[in-house]
C-alpha positions in Angstrom: -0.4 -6.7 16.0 1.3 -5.7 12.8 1.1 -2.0 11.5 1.8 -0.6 7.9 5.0 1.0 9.4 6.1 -2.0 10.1 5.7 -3.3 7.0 7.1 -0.7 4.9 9.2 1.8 6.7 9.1 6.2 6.4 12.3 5.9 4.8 10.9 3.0 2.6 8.0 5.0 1.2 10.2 8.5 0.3 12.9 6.8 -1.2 9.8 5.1 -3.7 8.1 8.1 -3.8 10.6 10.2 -5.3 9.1 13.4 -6.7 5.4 12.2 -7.0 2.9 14.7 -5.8 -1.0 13.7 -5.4 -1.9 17.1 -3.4 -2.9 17.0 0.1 -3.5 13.2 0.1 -1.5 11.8 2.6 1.4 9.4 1.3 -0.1 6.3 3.2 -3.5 6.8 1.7 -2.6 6.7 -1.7 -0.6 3.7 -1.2 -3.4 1.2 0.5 -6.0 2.5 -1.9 -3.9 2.4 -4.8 -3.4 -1.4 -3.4 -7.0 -2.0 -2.5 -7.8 -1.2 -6.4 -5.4 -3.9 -7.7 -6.9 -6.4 -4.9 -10.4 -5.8 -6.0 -9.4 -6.1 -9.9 -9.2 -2.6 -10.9 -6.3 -0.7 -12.2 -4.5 2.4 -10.1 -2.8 5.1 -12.0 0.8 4.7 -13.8 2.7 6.9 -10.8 0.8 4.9 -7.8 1.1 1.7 -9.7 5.6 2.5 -9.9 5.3 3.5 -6.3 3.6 0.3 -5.4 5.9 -2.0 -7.8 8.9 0.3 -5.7 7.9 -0.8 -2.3 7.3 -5.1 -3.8 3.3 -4.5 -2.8 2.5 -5.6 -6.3 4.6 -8.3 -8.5 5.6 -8.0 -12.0 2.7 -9.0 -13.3 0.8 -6.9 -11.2 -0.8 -8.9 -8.4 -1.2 -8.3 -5.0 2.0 -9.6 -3.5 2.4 -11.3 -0.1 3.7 -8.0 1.9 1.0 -6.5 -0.2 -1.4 -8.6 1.5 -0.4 -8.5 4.6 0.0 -4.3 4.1 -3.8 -4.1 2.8 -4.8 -6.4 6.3 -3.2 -3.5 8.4 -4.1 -0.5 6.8 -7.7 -1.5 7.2 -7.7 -3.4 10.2 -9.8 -1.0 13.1 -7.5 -1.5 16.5 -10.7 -1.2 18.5 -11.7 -4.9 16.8 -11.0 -7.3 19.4 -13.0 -10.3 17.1 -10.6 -12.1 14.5 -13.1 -13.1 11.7 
């Protein structure tokens, strides 16, 4: 089964990250929720947005790219769910 760190490396997400600072959210979290808002229609915030554009989880034209996708199935895919739906 795929995981997010397969997807997009440690070393992927610092080098996008730069010198961004959202607190004492974890680096991880702001990405796939940042990502869920764009797959649900919403907007994220200018600095998640570049982060997410950084690591090719959104396109240009800011849709939900294929890695994106398959990133936003394994962030929120529960291990202990042995059922495909």
């Amino acid at each position: 089964m795929e995981t997010v760190y397969d997807i997009i490396t440690d070393e992927q997400v610092a080098l996008a990250w730069g010198n961004a600072d959202f607190g004492n959210v974890e680096k991880r979290d702001v990405i796939k929720y940042a990502l869920l808002k764009w797959a649900c229609g919403y907007e994220s915030g200018k600095t998640a947005s570049c982060i997410l554009h950084d690591l090719g989880l959104l396109t240009s034209n800011n849709r939900v790219s294929v890695c994106g996708k398959r990133y936003l199935y394994a962030a929120f895919k529960h291990s202990s769910q042995e059922q495909s739906y």
